[in-house]
C-alpha positions as CSV (number, residue, x, y, z in Angstrom):
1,X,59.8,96.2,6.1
2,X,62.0,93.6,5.1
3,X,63.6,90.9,7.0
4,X,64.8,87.6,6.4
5,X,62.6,84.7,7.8
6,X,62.8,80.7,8.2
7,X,59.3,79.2,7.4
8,X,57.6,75.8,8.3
9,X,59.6,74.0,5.6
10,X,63.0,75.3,7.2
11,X,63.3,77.7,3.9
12,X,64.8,80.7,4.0
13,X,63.4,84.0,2.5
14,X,62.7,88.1,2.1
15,X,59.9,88.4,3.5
16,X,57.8,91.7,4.4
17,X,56.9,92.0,8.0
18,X,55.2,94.4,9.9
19,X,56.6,96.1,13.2
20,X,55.2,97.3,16.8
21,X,56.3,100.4,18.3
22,X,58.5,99.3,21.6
23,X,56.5,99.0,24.7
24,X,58.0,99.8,28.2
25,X,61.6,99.0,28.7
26,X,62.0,98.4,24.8
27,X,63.7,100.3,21.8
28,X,63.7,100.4,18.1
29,X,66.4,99.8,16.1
30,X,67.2,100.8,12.5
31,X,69.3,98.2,12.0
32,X,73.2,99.4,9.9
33,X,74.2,95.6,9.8
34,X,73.3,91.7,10.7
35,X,76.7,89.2,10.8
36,X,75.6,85.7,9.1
37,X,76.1,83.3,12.2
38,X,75.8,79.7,12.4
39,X,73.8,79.7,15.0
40,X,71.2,81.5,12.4
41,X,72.0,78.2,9.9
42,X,71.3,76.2,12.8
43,X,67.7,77.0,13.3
44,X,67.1,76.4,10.0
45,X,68.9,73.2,10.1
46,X,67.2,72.5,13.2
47,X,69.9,72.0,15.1
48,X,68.6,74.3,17.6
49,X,64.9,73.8,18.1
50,X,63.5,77.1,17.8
51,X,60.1,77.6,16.6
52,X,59.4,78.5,13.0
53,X,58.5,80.3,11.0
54,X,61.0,82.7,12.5
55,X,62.7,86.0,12.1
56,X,66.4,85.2,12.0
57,X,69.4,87.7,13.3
58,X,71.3,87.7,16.4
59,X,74.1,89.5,15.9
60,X,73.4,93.0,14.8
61,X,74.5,96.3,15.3
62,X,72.5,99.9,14.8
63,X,71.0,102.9,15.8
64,X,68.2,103.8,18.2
65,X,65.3,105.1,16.1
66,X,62.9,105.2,19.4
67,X,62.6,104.2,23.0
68,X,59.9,103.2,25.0
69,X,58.7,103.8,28.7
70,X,60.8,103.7,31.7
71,X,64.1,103.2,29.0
72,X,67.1,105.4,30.5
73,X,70.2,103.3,29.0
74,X,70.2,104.5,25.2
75,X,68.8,107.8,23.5
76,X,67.5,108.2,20.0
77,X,70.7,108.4,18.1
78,X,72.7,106.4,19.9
79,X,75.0,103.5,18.1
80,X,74.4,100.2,19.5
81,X,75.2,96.3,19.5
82,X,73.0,94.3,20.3
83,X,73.3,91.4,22.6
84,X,71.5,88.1,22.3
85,X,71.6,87.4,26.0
86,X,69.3,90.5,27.5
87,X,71.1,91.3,30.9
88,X,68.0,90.8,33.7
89,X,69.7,92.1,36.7
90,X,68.0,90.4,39.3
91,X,68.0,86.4,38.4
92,X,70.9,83.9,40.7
93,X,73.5,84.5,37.3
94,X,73.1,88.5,36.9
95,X,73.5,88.7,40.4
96,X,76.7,86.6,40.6
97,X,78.2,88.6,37.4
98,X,77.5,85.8,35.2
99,X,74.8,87.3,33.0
100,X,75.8,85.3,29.5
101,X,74.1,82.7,32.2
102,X,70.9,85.3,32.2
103,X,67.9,82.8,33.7
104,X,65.6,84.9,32.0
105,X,68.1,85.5,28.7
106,X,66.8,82.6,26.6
107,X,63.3,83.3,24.2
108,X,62.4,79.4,23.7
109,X,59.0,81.0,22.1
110,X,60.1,83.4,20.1
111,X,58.4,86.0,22.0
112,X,59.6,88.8,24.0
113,X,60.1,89.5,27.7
114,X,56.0,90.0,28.5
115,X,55.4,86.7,26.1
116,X,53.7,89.1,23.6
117,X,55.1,89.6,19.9
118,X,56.2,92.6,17.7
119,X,56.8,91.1,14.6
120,X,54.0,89.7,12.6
121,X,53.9,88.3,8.7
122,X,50.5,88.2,7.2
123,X,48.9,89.4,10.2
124,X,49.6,86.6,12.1
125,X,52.5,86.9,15.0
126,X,55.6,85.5,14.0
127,X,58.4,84.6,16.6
128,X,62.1,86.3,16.5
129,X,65.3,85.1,17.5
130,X,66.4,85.4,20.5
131,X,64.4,88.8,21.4
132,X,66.3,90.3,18.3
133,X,65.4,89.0,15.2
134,X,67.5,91.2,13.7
135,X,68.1,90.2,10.1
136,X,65.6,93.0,9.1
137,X,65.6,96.8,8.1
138,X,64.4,97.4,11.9
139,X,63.9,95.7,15.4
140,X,62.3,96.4,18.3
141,X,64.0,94.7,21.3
142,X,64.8,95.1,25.3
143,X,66.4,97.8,26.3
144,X,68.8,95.7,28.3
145,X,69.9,93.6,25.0
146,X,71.7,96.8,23.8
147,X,74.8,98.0,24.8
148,X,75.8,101.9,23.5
149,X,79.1,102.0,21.5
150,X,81.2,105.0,20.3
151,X,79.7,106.7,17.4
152,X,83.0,106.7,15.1
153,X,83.0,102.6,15.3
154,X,81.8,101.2,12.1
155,X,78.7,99.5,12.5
156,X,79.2,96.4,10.1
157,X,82.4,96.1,11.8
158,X,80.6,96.3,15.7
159,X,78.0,94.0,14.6
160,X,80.1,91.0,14.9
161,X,80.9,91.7,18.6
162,X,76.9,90.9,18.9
163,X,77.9,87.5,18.9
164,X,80.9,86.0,17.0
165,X,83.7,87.4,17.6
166,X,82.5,87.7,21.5
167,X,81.7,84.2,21.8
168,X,85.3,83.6,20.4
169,X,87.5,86.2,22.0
170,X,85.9,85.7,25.5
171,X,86.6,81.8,25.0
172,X,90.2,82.0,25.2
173,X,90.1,85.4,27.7
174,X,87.4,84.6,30.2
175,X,86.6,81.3,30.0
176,X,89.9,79.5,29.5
177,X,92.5,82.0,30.8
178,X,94.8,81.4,28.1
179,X,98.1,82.1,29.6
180,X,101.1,84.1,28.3
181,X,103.2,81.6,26.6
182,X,100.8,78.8,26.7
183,X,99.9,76.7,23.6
184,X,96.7,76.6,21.9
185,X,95.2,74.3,19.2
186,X,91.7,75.4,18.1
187,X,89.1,73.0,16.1
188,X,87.6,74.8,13.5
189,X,88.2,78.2,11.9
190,X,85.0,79.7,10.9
191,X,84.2,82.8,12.3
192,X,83.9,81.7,15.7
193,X,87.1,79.9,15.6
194,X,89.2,82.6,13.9
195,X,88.0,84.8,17.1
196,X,89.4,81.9,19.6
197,X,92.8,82.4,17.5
198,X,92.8,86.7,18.1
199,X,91.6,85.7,21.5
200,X,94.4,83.4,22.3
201,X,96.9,85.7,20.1
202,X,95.9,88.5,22.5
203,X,96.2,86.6,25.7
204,X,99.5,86.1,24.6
205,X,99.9,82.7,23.7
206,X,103.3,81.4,22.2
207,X,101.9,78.9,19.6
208,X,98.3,78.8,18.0
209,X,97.2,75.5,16.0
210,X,94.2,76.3,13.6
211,X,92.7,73.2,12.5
212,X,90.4,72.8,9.9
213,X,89.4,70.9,6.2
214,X,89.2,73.8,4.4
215,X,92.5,75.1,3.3
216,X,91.0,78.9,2.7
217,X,89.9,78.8,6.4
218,X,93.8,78.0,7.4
219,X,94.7,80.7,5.2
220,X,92.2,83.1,7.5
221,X,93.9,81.5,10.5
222,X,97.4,82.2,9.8
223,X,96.1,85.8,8.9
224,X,94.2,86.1,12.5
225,X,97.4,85.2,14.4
226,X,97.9,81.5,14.2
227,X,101.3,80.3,14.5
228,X,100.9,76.9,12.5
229,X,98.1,75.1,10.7
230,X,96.9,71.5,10.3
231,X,94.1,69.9,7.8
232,X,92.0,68.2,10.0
233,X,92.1,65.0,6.5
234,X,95.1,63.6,8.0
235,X,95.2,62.7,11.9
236,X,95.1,66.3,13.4
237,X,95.7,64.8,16.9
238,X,98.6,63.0,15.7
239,X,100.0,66.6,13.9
240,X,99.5,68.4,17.2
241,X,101.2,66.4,19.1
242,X,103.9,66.0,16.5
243,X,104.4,69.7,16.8
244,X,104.4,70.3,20.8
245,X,106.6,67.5,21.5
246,X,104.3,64.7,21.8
247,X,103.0,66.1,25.0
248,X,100.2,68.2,23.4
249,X,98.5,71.9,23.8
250,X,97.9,73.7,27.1
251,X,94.4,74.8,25.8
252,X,92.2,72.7,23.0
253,X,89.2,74.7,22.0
254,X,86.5,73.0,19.5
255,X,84.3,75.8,17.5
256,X,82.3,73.7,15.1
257,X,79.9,71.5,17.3
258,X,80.7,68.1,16.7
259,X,81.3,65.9,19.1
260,X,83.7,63.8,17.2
261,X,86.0,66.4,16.7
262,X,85.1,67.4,20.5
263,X,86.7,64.3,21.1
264,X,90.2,65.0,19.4
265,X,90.6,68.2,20.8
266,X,90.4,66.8,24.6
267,X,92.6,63.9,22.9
268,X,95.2,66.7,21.8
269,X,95.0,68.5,25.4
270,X,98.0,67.5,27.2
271,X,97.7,65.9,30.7
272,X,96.2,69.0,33.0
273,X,95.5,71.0,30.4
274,X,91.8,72.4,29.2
275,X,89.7,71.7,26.4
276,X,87.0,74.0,26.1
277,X,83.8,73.3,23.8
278,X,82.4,76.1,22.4
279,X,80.4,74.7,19.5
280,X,77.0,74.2,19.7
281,X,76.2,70.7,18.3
282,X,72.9,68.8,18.0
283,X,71.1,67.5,21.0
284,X,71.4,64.1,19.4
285,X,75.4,64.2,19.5
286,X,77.4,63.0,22.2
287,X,81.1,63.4,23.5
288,X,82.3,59.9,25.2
289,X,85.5,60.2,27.5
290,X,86.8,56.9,28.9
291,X,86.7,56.9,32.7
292,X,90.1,55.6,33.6
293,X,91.9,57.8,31.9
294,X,89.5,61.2,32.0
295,X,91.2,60.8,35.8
296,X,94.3,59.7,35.4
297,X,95.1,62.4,32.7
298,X,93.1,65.2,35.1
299,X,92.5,67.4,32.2
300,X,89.8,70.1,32.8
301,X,86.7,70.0,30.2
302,X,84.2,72.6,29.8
303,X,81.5,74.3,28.3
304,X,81.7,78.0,26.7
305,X,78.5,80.0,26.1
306,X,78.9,83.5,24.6
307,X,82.5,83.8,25.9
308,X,81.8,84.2,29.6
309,X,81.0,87.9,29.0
310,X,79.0,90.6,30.5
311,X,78.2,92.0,27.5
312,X,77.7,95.7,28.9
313,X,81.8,95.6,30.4
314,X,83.2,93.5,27.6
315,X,81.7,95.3,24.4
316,X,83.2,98.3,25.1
317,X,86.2,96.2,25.9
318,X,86.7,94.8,22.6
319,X,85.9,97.4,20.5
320,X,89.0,99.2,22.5
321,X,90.9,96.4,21.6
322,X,89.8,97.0,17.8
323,X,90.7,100.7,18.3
324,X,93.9,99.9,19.4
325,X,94.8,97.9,16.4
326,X,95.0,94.6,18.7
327,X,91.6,93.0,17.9
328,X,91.0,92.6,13.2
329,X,87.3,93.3,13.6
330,X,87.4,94.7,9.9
331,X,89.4,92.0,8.1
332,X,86.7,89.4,9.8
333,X,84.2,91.0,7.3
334,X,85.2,89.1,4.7
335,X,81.8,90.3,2.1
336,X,78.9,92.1,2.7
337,X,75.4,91.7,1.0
338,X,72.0,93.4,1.0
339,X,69.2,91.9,3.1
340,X,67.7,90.7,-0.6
341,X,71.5,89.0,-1.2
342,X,70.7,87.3,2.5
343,X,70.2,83.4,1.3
344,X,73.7,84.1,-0.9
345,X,75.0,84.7,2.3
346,X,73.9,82.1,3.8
347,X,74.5,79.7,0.9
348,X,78.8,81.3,1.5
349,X,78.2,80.1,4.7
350,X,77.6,76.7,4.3
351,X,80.1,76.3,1.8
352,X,82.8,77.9,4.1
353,X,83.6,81.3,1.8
354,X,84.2,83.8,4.6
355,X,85.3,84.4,7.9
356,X,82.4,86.7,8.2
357,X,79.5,87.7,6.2
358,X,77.6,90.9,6.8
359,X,74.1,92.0,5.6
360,X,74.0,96.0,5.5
361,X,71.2,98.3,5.0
């Protein structure tokens, strides 16, 4: 089968792979559609230090081809998103209703939960990411990474709530609390920002500041609900505060990973307010706050990961949202490809074309 893989020389490529059946407490997907992440750039880039060669895809959505032993959640047939924090049940996090915190949610090796491998490329083993690897015509993954979704839910549209739009949505929602009236200024509008802005619009914020170089991204912004927009070339801190009185925004979020830009969102905060970072930057970058005035301004600063969500409760809560009207999962997909138009999609990435692209099979 097809899938899209990272080699040694961090080069993308179709490659044909062969496939497992699931073992116990696993299940095959046929996957519909993959969403083109960042966080799929990144281990390429090697901003996150996976090892490669690597199957690439975490954010997929599909349908349940077959299941293994002891699986009771999905049936053949079933539509499903898949989520790239498996939910263990049983480690400190699961048990305090913090799975996106999942001890045993992370796959450093590639491999899956028993350390063994399903995926192999000239009959070698080759690691996936994050149990999924999912930017291929099928996957075999845990059981408890998928969640089951209504069947009349387009699929290339549910994909992004894999990871995305989750991450996004859930930053404003769970972890900030975005208030009702509250203002909002959010650093970058790829796809993960454009999902802070519908998160924040939702939550009922009264003014939403997208922030970005690209102009075509501040067009997507205004589309997803914010109220103003300011190019990041000229002073953006300086903008923001020109626009909320000089006192600056209840909630700052940064979406790009950079701790410079980390650095002017807590800087357009306003004094108590909360800038939440939900980029994932390199391990080499660092965010410096001065100490005297971190406490004398006693603004709140945190980290988001995957939107605070428990994925099996919070799926099915967005894609209500979506068939309410109130969440634009379908407008998000800005192009789709084929899995052999994958590195185009990634190349549109890079250069900041969509808010979303979407490989379907």
């Amino acid at each position: 089968m097809k899938a899209l893989v990272c080699d040694e020389n961090s080069k993308i490529a179709i490659q044909n792979i062969t496939l497992d059946p699931p073992k116990a407490g696993e299940v095959l997907i046929k996957m519909a559609a993959t969403g083109v992440c960042h966080s799929d750039l990144s281990v390429q880039n090697r901003t996150l230090p996976l090892p490669i060669p690597m199957v690439l895809g975490h954010e997929g959505a599909g349908v349940v081809e077959q299941v293994g032993e002891g699986v009771s959640n999905v049936v053949p047939g079933d539509h499903v998103v898949l989520s790239f924090i498996p939910e263990c049940g049983t480690c400190h996090f699961c048990e305090r209703r913090e799975p996106f915190l999942c001890a045993n949610g992370t796959s450093p090796t590639g491999a899956m939960m028993d350390g063994t491998f399903r995926t192999h490329l000239d009959g070698k083993d080759i690691p996936v990411m994050q149990f999924l690897g999912c930017m291929a015509e099928y996957a075999v993954v845990p059981s408890i990474s998928v969640v089951s979704i209504d069947k009349d839910i387009p699929l290339a549209s549910a994909a992004l709530v894999g990871c995305g739009v989750t991450t996004g949505v859930g930053a404003a929602i769970n972890t900030a609390k975005v208030k009702p009236g509250a203002t909002v200024a959010v650093f970058g509008c790829g796809g993960v920002g454009l999902s802070v802005i519908q998160g924040a619009r939702i939550a009922g914020a009264d003014r939403i500041i997208g922030v970005d170089l690209a102009d075509n991204k501040l067009d997507m912004a205004k589309k997803f609900g914010a109220t103003d927009v300011v190019n990041a070339a000229n002073d953006p801190v300086a903008q923001i505060k020109a626009l909320t009185n000089e006192i600056g925004v209840d909630n700052a979020f940064e979406a790009i990973g950079i701790g410079a830009v980390a650095q002017q969102a807590y800087a357009a905060t306003r004094r108590g307010g909360t800038t939440t970072i939900v980029g994932a930057g390199k391990i080499t970058d660092s965010i410096t706050l001065n100490a005297l005035i971190f406490f004398a301004d006693a603004k709140n600063v945190q980290g988001c990961f995957y939107g605070s969500v428990n994925p099996r409760e919070d799926f099915p809560k967005l894609l209500g949202l979506y068939k309410r009207g109130k969440l634009d999962l379908d407008g998000m997909v800005t192009k789709t490809y084929s899995i052999d138009e994958a590195p185009q999609a990634f190349e549109d990435m890079e250069q900041g074309r969509n808010a979303r692209g979407v490989i379907v099979y």
